[in-house]
BALOBA-1460 file (C-alpha; in Angstrom, 3 decimals):
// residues 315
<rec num="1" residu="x" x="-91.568" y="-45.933" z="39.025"/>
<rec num="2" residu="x" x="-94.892" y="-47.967" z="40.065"/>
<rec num="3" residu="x" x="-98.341" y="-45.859" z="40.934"/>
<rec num="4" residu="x" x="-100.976" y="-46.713" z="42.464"/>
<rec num="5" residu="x" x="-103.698" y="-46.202" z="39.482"/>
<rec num="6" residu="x" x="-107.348" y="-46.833" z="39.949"/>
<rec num="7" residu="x" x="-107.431" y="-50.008" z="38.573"/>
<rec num="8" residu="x" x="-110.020" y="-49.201" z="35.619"/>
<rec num="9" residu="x" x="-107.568" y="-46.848" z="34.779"/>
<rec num="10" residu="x" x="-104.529" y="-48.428" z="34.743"/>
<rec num="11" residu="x" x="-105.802" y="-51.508" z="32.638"/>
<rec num="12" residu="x" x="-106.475" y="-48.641" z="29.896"/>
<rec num="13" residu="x" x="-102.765" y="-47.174" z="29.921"/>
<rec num="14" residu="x" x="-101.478" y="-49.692" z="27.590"/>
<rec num="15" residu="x" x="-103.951" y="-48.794" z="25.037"/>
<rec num="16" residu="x" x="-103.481" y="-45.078" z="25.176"/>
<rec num="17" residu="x" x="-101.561" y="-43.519" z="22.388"/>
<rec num="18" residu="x" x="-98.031" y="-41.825" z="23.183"/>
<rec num="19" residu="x" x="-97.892" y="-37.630" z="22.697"/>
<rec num="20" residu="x" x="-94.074" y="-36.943" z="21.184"/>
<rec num="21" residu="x" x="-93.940" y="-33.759" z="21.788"/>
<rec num="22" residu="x" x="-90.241" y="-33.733" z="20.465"/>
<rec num="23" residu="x" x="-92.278" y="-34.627" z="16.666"/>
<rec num="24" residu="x" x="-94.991" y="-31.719" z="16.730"/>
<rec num="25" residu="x" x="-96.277" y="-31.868" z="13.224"/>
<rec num="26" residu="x" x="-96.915" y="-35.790" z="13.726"/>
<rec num="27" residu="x" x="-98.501" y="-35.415" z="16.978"/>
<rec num="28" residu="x" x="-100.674" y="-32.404" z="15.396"/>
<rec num="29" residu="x" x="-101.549" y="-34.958" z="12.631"/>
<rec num="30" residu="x" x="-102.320" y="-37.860" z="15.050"/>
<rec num="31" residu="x" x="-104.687" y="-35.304" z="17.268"/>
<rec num="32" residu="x" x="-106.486" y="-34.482" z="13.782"/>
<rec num="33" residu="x" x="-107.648" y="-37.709" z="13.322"/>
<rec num="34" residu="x" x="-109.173" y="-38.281" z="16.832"/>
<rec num="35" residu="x" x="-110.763" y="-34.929" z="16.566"/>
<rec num="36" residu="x" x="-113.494" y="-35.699" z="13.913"/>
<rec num="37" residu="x" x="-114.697" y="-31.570" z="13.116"/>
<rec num="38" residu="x" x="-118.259" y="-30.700" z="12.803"/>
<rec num="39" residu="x" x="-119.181" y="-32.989" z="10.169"/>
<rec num="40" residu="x" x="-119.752" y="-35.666" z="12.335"/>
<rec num="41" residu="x" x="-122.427" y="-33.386" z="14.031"/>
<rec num="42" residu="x" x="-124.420" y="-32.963" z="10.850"/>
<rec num="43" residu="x" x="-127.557" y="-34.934" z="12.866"/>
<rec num="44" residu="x" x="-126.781" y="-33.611" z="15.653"/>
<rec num="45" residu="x" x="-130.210" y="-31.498" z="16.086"/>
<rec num="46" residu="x" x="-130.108" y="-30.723" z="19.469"/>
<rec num="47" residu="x" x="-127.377" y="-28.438" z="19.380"/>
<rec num="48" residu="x" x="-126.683" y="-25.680" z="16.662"/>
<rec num="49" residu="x" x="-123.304" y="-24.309" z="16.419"/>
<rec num="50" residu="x" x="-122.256" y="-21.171" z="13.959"/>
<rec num="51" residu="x" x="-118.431" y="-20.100" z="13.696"/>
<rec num="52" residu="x" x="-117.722" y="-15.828" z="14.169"/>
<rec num="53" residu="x" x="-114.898" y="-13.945" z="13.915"/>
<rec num="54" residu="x" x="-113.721" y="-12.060" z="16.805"/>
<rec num="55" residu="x" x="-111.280" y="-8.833" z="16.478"/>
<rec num="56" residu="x" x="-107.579" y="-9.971" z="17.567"/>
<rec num="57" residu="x" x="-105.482" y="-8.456" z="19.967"/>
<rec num="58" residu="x" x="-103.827" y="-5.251" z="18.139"/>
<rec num="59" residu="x" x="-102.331" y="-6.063" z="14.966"/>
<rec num="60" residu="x" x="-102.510" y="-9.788" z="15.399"/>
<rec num="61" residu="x" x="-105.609" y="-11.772" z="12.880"/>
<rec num="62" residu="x" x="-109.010" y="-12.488" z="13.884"/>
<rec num="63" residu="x" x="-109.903" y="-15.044" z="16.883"/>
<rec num="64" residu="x" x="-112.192" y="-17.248" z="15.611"/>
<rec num="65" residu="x" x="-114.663" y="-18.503" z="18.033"/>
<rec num="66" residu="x" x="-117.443" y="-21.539" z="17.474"/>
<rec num="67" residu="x" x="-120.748" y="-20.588" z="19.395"/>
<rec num="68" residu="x" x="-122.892" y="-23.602" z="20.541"/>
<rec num="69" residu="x" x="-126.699" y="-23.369" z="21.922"/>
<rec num="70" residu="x" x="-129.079" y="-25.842" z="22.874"/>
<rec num="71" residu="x" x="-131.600" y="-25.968" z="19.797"/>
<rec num="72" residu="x" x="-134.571" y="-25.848" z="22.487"/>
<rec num="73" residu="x" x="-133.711" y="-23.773" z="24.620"/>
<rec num="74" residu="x" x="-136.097" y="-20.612" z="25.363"/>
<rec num="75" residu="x" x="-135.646" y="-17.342" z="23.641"/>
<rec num="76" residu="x" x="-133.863" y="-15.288" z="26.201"/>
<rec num="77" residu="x" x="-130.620" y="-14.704" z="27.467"/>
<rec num="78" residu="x" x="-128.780" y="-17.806" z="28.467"/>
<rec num="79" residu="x" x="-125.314" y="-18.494" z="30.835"/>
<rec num="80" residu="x" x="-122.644" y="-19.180" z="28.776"/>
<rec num="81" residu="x" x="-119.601" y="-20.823" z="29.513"/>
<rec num="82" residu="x" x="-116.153" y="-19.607" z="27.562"/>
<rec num="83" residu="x" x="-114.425" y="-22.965" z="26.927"/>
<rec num="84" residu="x" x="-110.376" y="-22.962" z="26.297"/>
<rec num="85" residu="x" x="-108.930" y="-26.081" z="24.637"/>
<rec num="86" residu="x" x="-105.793" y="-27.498" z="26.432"/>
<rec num="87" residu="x" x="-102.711" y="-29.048" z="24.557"/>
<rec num="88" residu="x" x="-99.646" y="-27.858" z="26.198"/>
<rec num="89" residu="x" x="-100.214" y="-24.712" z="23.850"/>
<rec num="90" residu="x" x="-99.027" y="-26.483" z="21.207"/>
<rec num="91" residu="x" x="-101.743" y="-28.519" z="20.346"/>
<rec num="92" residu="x" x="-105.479" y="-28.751" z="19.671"/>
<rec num="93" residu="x" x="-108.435" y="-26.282" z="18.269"/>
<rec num="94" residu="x" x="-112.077" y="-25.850" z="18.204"/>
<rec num="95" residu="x" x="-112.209" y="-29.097" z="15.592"/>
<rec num="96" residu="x" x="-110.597" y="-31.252" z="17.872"/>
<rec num="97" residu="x" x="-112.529" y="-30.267" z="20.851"/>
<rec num="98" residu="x" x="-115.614" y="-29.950" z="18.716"/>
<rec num="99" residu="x" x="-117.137" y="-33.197" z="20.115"/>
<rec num="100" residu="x" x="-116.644" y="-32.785" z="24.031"/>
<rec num="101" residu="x" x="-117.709" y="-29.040" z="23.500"/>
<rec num="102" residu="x" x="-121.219" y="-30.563" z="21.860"/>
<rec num="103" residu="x" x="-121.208" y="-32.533" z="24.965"/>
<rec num="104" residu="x" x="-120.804" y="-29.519" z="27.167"/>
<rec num="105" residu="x" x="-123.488" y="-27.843" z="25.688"/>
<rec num="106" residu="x" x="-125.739" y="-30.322" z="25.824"/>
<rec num="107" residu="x" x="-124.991" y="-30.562" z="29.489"/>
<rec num="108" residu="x" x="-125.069" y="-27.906" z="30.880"/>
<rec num="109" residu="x" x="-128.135" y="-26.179" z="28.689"/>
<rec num="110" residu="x" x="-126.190" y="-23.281" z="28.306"/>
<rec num="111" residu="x" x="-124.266" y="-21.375" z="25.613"/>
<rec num="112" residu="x" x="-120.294" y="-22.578" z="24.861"/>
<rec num="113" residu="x" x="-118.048" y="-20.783" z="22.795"/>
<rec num="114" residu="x" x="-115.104" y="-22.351" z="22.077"/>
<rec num="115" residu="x" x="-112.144" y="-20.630" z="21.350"/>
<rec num="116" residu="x" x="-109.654" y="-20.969" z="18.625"/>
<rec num="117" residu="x" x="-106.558" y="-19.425" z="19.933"/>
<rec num="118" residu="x" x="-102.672" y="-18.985" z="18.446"/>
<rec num="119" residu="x" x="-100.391" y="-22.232" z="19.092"/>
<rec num="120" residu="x" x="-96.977" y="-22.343" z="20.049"/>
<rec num="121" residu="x" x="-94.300" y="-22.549" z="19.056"/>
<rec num="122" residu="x" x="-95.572" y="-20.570" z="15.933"/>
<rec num="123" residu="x" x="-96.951" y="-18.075" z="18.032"/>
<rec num="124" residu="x" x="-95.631" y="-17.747" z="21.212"/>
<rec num="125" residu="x" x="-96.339" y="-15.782" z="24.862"/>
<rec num="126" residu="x" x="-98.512" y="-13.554" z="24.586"/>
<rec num="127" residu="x" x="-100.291" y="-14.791" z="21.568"/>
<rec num="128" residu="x" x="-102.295" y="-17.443" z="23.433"/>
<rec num="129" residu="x" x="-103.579" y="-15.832" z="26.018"/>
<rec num="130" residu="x" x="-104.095" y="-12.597" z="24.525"/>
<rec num="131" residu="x" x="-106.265" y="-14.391" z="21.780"/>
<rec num="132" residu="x" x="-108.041" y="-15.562" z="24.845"/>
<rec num="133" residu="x" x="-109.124" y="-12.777" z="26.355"/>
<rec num="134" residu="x" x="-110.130" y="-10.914" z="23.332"/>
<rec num="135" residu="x" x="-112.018" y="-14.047" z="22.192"/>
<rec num="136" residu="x" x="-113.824" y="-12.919" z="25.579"/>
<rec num="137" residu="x" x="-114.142" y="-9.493" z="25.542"/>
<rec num="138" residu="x" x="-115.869" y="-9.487" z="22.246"/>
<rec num="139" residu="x" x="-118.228" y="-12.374" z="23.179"/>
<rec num="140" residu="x" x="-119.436" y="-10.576" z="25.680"/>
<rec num="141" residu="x" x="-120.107" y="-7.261" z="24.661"/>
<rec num="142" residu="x" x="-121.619" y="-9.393" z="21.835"/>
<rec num="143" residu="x" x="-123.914" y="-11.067" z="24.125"/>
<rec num="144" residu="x" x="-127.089" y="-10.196" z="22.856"/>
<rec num="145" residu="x" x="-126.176" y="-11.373" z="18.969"/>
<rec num="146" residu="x" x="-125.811" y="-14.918" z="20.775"/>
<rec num="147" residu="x" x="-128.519" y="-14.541" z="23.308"/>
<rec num="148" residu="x" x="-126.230" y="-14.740" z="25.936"/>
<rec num="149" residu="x" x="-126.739" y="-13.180" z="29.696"/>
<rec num="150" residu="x" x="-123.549" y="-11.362" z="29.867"/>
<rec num="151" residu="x" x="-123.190" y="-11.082" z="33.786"/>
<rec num="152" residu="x" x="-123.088" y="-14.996" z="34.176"/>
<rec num="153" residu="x" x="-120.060" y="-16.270" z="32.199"/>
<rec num="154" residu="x" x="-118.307" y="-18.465" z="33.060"/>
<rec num="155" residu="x" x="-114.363" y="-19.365" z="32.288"/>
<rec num="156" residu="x" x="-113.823" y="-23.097" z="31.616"/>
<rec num="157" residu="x" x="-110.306" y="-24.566" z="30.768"/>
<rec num="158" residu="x" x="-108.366" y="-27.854" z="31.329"/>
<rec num="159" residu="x" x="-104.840" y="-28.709" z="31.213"/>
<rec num="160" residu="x" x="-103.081" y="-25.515" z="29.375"/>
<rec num="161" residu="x" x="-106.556" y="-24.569" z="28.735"/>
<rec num="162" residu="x" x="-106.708" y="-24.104" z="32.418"/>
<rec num="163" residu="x" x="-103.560" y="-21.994" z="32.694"/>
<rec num="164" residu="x" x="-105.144" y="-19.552" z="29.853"/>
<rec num="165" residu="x" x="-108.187" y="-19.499" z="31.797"/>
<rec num="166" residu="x" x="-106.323" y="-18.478" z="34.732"/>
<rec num="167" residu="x" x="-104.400" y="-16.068" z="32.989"/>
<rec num="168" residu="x" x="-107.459" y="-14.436" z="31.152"/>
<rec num="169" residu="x" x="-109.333" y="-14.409" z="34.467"/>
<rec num="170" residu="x" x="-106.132" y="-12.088" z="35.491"/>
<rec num="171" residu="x" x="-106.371" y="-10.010" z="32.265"/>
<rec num="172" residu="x" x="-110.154" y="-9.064" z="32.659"/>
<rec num="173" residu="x" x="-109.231" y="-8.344" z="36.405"/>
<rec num="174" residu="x" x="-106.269" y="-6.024" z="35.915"/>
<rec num="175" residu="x" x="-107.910" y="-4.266" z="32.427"/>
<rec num="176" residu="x" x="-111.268" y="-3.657" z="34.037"/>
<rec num="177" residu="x" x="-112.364" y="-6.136" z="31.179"/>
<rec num="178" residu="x" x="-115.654" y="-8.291" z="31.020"/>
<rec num="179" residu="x" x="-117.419" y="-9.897" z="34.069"/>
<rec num="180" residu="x" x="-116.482" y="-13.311" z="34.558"/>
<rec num="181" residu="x" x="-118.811" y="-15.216" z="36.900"/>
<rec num="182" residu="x" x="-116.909" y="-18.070" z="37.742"/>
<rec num="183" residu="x" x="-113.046" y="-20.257" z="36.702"/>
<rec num="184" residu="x" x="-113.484" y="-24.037" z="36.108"/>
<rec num="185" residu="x" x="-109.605" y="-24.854" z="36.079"/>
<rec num="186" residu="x" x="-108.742" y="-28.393" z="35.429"/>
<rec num="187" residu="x" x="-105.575" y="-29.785" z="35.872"/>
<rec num="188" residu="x" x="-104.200" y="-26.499" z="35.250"/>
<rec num="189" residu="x" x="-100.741" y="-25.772" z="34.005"/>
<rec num="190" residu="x" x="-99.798" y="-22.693" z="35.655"/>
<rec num="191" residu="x" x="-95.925" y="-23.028" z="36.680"/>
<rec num="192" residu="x" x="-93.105" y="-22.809" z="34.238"/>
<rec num="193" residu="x" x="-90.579" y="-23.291" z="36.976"/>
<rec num="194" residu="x" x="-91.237" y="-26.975" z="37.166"/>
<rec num="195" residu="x" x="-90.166" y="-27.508" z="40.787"/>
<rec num="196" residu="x" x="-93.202" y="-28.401" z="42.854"/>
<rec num="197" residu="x" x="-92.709" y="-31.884" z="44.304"/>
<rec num="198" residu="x" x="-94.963" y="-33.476" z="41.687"/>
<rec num="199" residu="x" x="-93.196" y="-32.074" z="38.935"/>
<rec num="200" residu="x" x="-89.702" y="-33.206" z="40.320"/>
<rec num="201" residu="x" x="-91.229" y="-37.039" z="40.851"/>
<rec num="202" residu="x" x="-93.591" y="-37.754" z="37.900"/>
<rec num="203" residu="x" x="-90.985" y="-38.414" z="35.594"/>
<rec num="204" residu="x" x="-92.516" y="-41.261" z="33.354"/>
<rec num="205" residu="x" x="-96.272" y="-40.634" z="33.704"/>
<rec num="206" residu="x" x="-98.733" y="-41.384" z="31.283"/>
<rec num="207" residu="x" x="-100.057" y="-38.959" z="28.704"/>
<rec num="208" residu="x" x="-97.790" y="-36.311" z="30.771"/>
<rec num="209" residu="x" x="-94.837" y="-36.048" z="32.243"/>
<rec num="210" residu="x" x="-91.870" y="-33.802" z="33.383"/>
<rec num="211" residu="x" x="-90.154" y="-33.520" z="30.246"/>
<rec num="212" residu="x" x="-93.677" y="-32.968" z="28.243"/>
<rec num="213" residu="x" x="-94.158" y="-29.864" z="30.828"/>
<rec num="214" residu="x" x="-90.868" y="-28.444" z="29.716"/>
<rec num="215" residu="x" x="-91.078" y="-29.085" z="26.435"/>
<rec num="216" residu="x" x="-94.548" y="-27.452" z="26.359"/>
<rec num="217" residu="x" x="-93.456" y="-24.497" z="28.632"/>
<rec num="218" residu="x" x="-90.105" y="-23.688" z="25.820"/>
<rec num="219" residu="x" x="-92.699" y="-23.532" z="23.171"/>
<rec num="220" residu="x" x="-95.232" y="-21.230" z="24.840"/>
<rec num="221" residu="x" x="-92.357" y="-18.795" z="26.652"/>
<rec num="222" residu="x" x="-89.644" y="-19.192" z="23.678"/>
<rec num="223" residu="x" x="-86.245" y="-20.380" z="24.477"/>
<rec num="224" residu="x" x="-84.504" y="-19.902" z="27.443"/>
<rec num="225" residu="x" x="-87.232" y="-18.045" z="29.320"/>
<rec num="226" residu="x" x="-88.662" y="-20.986" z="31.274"/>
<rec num="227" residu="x" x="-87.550" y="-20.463" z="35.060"/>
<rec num="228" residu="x" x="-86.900" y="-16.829" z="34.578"/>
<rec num="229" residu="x" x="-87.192" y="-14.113" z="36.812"/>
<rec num="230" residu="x" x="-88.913" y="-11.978" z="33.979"/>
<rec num="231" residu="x" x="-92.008" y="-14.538" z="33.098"/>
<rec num="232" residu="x" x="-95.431" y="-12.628" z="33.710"/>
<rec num="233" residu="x" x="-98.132" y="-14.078" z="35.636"/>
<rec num="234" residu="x" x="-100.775" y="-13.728" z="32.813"/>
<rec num="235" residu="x" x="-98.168" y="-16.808" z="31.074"/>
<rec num="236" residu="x" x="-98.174" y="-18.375" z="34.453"/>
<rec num="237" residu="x" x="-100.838" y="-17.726" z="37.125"/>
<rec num="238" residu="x" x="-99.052" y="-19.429" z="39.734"/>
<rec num="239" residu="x" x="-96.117" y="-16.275" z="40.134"/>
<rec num="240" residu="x" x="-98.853" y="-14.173" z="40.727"/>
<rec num="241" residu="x" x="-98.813" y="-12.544" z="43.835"/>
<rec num="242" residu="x" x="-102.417" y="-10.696" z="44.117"/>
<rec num="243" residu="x" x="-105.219" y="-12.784" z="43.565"/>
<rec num="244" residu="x" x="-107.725" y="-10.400" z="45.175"/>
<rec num="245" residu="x" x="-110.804" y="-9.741" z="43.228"/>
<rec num="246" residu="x" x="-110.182" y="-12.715" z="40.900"/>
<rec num="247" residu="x" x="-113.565" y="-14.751" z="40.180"/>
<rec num="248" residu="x" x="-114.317" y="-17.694" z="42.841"/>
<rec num="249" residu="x" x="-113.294" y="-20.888" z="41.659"/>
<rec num="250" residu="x" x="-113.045" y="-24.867" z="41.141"/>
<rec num="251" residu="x" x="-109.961" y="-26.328" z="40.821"/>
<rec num="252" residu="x" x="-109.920" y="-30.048" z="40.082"/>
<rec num="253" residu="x" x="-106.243" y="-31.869" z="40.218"/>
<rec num="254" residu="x" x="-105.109" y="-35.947" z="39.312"/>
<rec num="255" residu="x" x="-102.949" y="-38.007" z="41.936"/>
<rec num="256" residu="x" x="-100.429" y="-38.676" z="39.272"/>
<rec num="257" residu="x" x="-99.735" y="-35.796" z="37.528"/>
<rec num="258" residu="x" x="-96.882" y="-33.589" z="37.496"/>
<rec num="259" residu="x" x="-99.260" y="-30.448" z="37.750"/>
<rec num="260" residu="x" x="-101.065" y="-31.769" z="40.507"/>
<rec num="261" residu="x" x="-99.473" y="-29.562" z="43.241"/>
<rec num="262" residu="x" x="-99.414" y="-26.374" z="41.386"/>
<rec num="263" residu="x" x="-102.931" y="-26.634" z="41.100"/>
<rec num="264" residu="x" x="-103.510" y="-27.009" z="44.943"/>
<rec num="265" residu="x" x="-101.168" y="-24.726" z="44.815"/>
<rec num="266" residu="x" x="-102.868" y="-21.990" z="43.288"/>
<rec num="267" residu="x" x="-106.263" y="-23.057" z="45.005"/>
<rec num="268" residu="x" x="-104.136" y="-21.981" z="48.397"/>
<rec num="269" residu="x" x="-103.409" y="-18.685" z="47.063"/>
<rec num="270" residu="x" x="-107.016" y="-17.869" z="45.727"/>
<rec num="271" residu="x" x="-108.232" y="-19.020" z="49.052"/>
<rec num="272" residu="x" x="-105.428" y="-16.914" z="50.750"/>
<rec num="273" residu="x" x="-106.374" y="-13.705" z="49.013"/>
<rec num="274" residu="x" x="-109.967" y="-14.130" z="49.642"/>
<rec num="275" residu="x" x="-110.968" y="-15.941" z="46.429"/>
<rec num="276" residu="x" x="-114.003" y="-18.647" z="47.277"/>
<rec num="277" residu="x" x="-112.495" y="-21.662" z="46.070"/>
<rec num="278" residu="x" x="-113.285" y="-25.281" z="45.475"/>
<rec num="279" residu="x" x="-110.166" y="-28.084" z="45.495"/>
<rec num="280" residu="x" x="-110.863" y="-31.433" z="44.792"/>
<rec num="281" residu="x" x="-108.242" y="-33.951" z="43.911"/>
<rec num="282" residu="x" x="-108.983" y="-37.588" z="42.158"/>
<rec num="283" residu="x" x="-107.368" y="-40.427" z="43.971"/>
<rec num="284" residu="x" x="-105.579" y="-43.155" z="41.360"/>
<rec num="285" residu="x" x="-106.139" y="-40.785" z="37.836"/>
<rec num="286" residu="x" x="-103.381" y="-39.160" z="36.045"/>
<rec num="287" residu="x" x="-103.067" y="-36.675" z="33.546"/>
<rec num="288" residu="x" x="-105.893" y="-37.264" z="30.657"/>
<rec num="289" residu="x" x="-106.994" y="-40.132" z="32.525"/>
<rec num="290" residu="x" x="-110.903" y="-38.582" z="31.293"/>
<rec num="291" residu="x" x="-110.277" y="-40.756" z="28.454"/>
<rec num="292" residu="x" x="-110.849" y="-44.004" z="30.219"/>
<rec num="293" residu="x" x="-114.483" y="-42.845" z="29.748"/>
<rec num="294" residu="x" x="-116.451" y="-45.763" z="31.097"/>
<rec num="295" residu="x" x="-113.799" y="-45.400" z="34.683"/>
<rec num="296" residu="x" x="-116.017" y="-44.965" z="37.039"/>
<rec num="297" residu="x" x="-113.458" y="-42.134" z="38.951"/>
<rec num="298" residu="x" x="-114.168" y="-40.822" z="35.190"/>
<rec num="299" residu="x" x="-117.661" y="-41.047" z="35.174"/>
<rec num="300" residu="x" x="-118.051" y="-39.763" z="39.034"/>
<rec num="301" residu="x" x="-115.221" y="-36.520" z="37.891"/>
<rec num="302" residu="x" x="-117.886" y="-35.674" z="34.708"/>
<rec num="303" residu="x" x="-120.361" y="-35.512" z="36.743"/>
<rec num="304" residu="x" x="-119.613" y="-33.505" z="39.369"/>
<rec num="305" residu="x" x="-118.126" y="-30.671" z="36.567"/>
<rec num="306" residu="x" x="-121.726" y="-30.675" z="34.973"/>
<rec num="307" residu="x" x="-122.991" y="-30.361" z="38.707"/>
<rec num="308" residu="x" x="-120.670" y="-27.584" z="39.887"/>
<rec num="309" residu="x" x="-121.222" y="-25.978" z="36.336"/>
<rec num="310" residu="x" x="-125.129" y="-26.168" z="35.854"/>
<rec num="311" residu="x" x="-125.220" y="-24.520" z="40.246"/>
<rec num="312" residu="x" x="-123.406" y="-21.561" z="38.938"/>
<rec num="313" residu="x" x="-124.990" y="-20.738" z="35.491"/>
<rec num="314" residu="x" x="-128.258" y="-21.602" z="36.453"/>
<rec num="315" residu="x" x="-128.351" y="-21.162" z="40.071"/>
């Protein structure tokens, strides 16, 4: 099938590397070496960045989550923003993201802490998300060992990172958990049922595709759960059915991506139950097209995250 791709972008897509999902532990190793760990940072002075050890969800290890500050910023509470990694929840960690999340920080002059959750298939629903949220509920009623404000945090997640974000803004919601300020959700995976019209037609996508969704969804739900009736909303945000009192939120989706209509989707529903909520989709991009860094739809998508995100932390 042709698409109509920004053209910056699609004289990129031969040069982007293929994800086989079907061949985790090679994909795992190829993701390694693109994500280059904190050692490249070492003169990185702006930004300091210390590892801690959050308590895991009952009987389940430690989360381990990397906190990131601006080196000059003031002494007093700063906004934070809780980042989740995406990956299909099979993929990625904080040393892969370690890079963009320096970026981030840098950014937005606020705290990040990046979270290091469970992977699939090892460690299916609800490891993931539940790592999530207790990643969060530690960090902030830790706030004041990271000089964090804890009544402006903000969620940030993209791809599945998105979906956990989602699903951990549900979890604080329904467990009278932490405050969450705000949900950056970018081209969130939030359906397992894999029958929105985008899903059905963007069969041979780059970087993302129909069969990549269901091979990711298998992994995080376990076999022959995907397109049940018995899948909870915190695994996928999209069956919920009250969204009322969730945090407002931005919701950013690509033409060509399979997820693209659950994510307008969901943006529907918050706005349906009452949830302030900001939908933008990118004309000619497609799933991961951020990579094409020097796009300009890139450039102009970057900078309109660090805009929305620096209004709400900093007012």
């Amino acid at each position: 099938m042709s698409y109509a791709f920004d053209p910056e972008l699609a004289a990129a897509i031969a040069l982007m590397p293929d994800v086989p999902l079907d061949d985790l532990p090679a994909v795992r190793a190829m993701q390694a070496v693109f994500g280059a760990g904190p050692a490249s940072a070492s003169g990185a002075s702006d930004v300091t960045f210390t590892d801690a050890m959050a308590p895991g969800p009952a009987g389940a290890p430690d989360v381990l989550l990397r906190v990131y500050r601006p080196a000059d910023a003031p002494d007093e509470p700063l906004p934070a923003v809780y980042d989740i990694h995406g990956g299909g929840f099979i993929l990625g960690s904080v040393e892969v993201s370690h890079e963009g999340t320096l970026e981030m920080c840098r950014a937005l002059g606020a705290v990040v802490a990046s979270v290091d959750y469970r992977l699939a298939p090892e460690d299916p629903y609800p490891a993931g998300v539940e790592d999530c949220y207790a990643g969060l509920a530690w960090f902030a009623a830790e706030a004041d060992r990271f000089g964090v404000d804890p009544a402006r945090i903000v969620l940030h997640g993209a791809s599945a990172g998105g979906g956990l974000a989602a699903g951990t803004a549900l979890l604080a919601r329904d467990r009278g958990g932490p405050s969450v300020l705000f949900q950056y959700l970018a081209m969130p995976e939030l359906d397992d049922r894999l029958d929105t019209p985008s899903m059905r037609a963007f069969t041979d996508t780059p970087v993302w595709d129909r069969g990549k969704a269901a091979i990711s969804w298998d992994a995080y739900l376990g076999p022959g759960r995907r397109g049940g009736a018995d899948v909870p909303v915190y695994a996928a945000p999209a069956r919920a059915t009250d969204l009322r009192g969730l945090p407002p939120a931005y919701i950013s989706v690509m033409e060509f991506d399979p997820l693209r209509d659950e994510g307008i989707a969901y943006a529907q529903a918050l706005l349906g139950a009452g949830v302030s909520t900001e939908l933008h989709l990118l004309p000619g991009t497609f799933h991961g097209s951020q990579m094409v860094r020097d796009a300009a739809v890139t450039r102009r998508e970057k900078a309109e995250r660090v805009a929305v995100l620096r209004r709400v932390l900093h007012g």
